[in-house]
N, C-alpha and C positions, 0 to 999 in steps of 0.2 A: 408494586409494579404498575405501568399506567398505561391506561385504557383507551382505548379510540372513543369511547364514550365519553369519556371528561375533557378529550380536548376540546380548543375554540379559540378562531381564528383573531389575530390581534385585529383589532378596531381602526387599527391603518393598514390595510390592508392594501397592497395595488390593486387597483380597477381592473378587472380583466382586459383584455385587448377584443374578443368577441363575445357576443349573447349569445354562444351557440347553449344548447341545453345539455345537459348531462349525459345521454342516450348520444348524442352529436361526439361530445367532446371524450367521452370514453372511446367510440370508434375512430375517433382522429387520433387518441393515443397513442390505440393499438397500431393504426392504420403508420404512424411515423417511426414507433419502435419498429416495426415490420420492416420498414423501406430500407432502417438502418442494419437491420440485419442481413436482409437479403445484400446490401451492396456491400457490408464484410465479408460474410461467409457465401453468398454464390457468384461473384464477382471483383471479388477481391479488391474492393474498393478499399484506397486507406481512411484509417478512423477518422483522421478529421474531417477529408471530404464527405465521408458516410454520414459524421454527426450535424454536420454543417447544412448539407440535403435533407436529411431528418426533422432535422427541426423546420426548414422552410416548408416544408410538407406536411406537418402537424398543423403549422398556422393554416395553409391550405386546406386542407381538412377539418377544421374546427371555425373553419368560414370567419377568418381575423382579415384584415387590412393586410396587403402583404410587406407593405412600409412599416407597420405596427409589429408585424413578426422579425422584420429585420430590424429592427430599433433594438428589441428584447432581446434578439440574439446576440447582437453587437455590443450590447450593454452587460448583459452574461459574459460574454469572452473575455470582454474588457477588464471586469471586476476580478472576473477569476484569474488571469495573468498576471493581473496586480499585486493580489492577495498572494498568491503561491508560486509565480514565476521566479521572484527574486530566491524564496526556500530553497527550491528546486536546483536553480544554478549553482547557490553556493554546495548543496549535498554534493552536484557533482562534482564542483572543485576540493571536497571532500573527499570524496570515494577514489577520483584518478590520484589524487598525492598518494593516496593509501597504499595505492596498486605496484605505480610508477617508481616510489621510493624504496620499496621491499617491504615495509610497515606489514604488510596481509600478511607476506610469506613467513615475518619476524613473528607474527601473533601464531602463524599454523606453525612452524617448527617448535617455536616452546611450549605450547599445549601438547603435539604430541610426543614430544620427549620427555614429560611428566607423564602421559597416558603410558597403564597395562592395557593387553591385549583384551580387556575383560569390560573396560571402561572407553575404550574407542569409540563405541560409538556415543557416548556422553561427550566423548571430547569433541565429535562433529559437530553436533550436537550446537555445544558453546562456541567453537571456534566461527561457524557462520552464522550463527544469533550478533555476535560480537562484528563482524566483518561486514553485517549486513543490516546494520543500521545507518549507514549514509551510504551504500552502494543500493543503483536500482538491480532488480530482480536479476534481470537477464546478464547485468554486469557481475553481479557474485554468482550465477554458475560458470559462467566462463573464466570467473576467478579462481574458483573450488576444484572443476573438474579436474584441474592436475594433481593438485594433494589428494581428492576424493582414490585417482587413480592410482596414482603412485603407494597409498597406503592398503588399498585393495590388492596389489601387485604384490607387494615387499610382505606384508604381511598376512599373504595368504588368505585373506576376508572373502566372505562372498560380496561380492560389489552390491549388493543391495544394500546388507547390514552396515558397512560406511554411507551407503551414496541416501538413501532415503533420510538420516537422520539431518543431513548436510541441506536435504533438496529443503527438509521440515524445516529447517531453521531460518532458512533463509526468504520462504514462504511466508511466514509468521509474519516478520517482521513485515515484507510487504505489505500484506492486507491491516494488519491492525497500527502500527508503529509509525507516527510523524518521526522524522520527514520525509517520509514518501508519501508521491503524489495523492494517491486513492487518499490514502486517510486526510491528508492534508486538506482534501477539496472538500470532502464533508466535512470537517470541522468548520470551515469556513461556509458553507451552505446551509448547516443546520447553526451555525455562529455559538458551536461549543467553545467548551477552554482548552486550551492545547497541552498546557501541565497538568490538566485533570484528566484528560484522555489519554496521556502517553502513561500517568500513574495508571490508570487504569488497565490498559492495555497492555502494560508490561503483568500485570497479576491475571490477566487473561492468558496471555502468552504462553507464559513457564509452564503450567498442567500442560493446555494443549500440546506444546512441542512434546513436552516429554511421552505422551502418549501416542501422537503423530511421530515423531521419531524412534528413539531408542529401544518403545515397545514397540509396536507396529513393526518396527525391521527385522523384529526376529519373526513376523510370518512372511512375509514379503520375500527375503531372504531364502524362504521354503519354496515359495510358488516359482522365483524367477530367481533358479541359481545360475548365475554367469560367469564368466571370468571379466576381469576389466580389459578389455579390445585392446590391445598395443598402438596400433594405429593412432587413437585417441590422445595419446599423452602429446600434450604441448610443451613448451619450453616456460618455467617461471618467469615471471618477469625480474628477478634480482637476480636472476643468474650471470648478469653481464652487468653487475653493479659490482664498485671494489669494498663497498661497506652498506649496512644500512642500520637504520632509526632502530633502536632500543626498545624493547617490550612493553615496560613502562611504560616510558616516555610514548609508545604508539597507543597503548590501550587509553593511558589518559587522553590525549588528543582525540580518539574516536570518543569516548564518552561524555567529554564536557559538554556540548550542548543536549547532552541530555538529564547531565548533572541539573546544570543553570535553570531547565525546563520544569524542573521535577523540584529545586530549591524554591523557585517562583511559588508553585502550585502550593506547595508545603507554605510557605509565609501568606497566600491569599487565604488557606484555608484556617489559618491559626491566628494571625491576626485580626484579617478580616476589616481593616481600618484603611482607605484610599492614602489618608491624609498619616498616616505614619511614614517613618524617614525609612525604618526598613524593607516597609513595603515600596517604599514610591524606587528604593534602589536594584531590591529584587525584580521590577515590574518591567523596567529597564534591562535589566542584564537577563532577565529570566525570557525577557519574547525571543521565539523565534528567529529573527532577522541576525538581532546582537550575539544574540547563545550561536548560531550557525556561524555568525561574521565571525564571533571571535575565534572558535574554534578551528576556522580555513585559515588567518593571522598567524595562529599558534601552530597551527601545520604545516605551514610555510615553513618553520625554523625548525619546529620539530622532527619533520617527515621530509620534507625536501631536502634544506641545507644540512640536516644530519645523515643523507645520502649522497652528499658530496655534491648536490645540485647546484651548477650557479644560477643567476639571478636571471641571465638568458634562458636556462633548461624550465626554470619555474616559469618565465613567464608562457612557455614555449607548453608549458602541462598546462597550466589554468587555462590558456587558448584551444588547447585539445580538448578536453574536457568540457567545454561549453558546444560547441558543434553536433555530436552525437544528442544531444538533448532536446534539439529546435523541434524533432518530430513529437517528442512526450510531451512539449508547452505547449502544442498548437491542439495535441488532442486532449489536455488537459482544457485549454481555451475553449473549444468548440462543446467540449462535457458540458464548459458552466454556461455557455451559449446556448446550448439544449436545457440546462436545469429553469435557465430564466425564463425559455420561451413556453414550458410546461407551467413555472408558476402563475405568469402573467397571461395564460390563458384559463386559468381557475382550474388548474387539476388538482391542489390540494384543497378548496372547496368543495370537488367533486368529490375524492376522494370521503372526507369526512361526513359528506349527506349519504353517503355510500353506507357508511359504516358505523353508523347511528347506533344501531343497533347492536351492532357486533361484541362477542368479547373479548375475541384475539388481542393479545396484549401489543400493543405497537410495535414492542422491541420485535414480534417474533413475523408481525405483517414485513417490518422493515426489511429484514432478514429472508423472507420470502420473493421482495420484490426481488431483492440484489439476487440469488438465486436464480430466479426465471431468467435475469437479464444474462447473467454471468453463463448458463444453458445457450443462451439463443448466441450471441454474440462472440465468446471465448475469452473477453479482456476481462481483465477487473475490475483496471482501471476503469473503462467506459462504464461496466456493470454502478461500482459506487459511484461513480458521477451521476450518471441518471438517477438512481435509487435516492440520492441524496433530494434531488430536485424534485423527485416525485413523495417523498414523505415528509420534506422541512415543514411545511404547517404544523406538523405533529411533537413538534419540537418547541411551540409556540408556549409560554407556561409552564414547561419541565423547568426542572432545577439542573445546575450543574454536572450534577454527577449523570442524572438521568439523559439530558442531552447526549454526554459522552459515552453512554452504554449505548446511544442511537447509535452513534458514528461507529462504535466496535461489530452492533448487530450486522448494518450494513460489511461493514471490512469483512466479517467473517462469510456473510454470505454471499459477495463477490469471488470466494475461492472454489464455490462447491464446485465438484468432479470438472474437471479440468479436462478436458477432450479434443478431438481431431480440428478443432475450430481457432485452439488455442496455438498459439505461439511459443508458447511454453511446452507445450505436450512436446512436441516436436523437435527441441531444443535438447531434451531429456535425451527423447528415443535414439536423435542419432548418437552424440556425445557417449551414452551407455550402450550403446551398439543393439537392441532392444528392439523385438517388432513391434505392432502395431494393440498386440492382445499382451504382452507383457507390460509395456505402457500403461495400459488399463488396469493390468492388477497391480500395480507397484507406485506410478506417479499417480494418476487419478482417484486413485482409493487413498490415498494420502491425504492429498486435498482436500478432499469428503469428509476425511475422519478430522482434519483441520478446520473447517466449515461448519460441521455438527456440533463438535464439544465446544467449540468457537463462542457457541451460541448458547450451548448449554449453560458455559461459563458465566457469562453475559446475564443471564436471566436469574442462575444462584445470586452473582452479586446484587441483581435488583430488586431482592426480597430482604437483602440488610442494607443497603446506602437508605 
């Protein structure tokens, strides 16, 4: 496991922007995550503008040029829309074919027409682990909630025992699982590998969920027995389709770029040779960009045209689908707009003169930041983004694998207890018809228990890679 005591910063290091001193620049920290929180959570300011103010206020505070702090910041945004904007767009023209086609409803109908009464909530379980790897968060519960409900209804469940396993699954993937944003922006902030963290994260995953869902719902299920609200059912989205995309044919389509990602990683870590033919072609089909391109291509024919889509309706989805996103890019932009202007003002030098001495294991400081931030703020997103910018030093000299346990510490502990600040909590409460204390003990103690073994996990793997 590695230490704050053996890291050290590389030898190119960027020049700070100010000579503030450590005493200075730790209160200008404080003093801009503050501002940032105050204008989410008492003012309702949106995250970009919050992170955007933030950081000019940091530089302000840490006594920088203000030209100096807007360079940094403008050069952060830049980098990171670069890096993850294009990811980002194609997931979503990923996740709406998905929806738009009937491909979701196709995956939840035949899961639970193979599920006994006994095994349900397993099958939620997988059904939104599966559904909720190119859909964002907030888009797979307003996906779920009508199966969540409808299966709650028809078969008599306490709406916990389905809905918590479904909320688990879909959670997971959020915080630890590219391609979504959070983990996406620290892999690229701490410059891990992508098919080593997604290997990774998927072996993280599997324990947590299962503990976060399936077990966990059988207390949850005690404390908050409800019925599922009638009100709440909405209409499927393929119920006004005359056909849709094949199970197979849907499942594969959702999982090839994570196939492609996970084929990559497996031939960098076996081979190991730049200049081989089969790595120079997995390196190609394995990044990112290609594995996501191809599988939107492939879901075009897949998922679209085998819903009877024409060429009008598809173009008519992939235009839908990019609009609701413009607000995720710009706060994902202004994240790495804040991570640049924290490092270009020496907070991960500060950081590590800090901690000289210490012998907290990094993975579990990192995991700590994301937590406080995740507490004060309620996003995740914002939580890893910051979290990312404030420990990348420490990333400096890890090896691959140890990188990618940084980027899961964080993910996991951008999840903890999820509360009234959150977007999410909120989302739950009404959708489950749920006050404000059953919330608490059902969603938020989810996430906790999500966030904890998260990290647990994290740290067992770092005592054998």
């Amino acid at each position: 496991m590695t230490s704050l005591s053996v890291e050290v910063l590389a030898a190119d290091a960027v020049e700070p922007i100010t000579s503030a001193g450590n005493a200075q620049l730790g209160i200008a920290v404080l003093a801009g995550i503050a501002v940032i929180v105050l204008l989410i959570t008492k003012f309702k300011l949106h995250a970009f503008l919050a992170l955007t103010i933030g950081s000019l206020a940091l530089g302000v505070f840490a006594g920088a040029p203000l030209a100096a702090t807007i360079d940094s910041f403008t050069a952060g945004l830049g980098k990171t829309v670069a890096s993850v904007g294009v990811l980002i767009a194609l997931g979503a023209i990923l996740g709406k074919l998905l929806a738009d086609s009937g491909g979701a409803d196709q995956i939840v109908d035949t899961i639970l027409a193979k599920a006994s009464r006994r095994s349900m909530p397993w099958a939620m379980v997988l059904i939104a682990s599966v559904i909720g790897l190119p859909l964002f968060f907030e888009v797979g519960i307003v996906l779920l909630i009508p199966v969540v409900l409808l299966v709650a209804k028809r078969g008599n469940f306490s709406l916990m025992r389905i809905g918590v396993p479904a909320l688990a699954g879909l959670s997971v993937m959020h915080g630890l699982i590219p391609p979504h944003p959070g983990p996406l922006v620290a892999i690229d902030a701490l410059g891990a590998n992508l098919g080593i963290t997604l290997a990774l994260g998927v072996v993280v995953a599997i324990p947590t969920v299962i503990i976060a869902g399936p077990v966990f719902s059988r207390y949850a299920a005690r404390w908050v027995d409800i019925p599922a609200p009638e009100n709440m059912i909405p209409a499927r989205p393929s119920e006004d389709l005359e056909k849709r995309p094949g199970f197979v044919a849907t499942v594969s389509t959702v999982l090839l770029p994570v196939v492609l990602m996970l084929v990559k990683a497996l031939v960098d870590i076996v081979v190991d040779n730049p200049d081989n033919g089969l790595q120079k072609i997995t390196d190609v089909i394995g990044s990112p960009l290609i594995a996501l391109l191809t599988a939107v291509i492939v879901g075009l024919f897949t998922l679209g045209r085998a819903a009877g889509f024409s060429k009008q309706r598809l173009s008519t989805t992939v235009d839908r689908s990019l609009a609701p996103i413009a607000g995720v890019l710009m706060i994902v932009g202004a994240g790495g707009g804040f991570k640049q202007t924290l490092i270009d003002a020496g907070v991960g030098q500060m950081i590590l003169e800090f901690s000289e001495n210490w012998s907290i294991p990094a993975l579990l400081l990192a995991w700590l930041i994301a937590v406080a931030i995740r507490l004060a703020t309620g996003s995740a997103t914002v939580a890893t983004i910051s979290a990312a910018g404030l420990v990348a030093p420490l990333a400096e000299g890890m090896g691959s694998s140890e990188t990618a346990l940084l980027v899961l510490a964080i993910g996991a502990g951008s999840l903890f207890f999820s509360h009234v600040n959150d977007a999410g909590f909120w989302l739950v409460k009404e959708y489950f018809g749920m006050d404000v204390g059953q919330t608490v003990k059902t969603w938020s103690v989810m996430e906790t228990i999500i966030s904890v073994f998260g990290i647990v996990f994290v740290l067992l793997l770092s005592l054998v890679l």
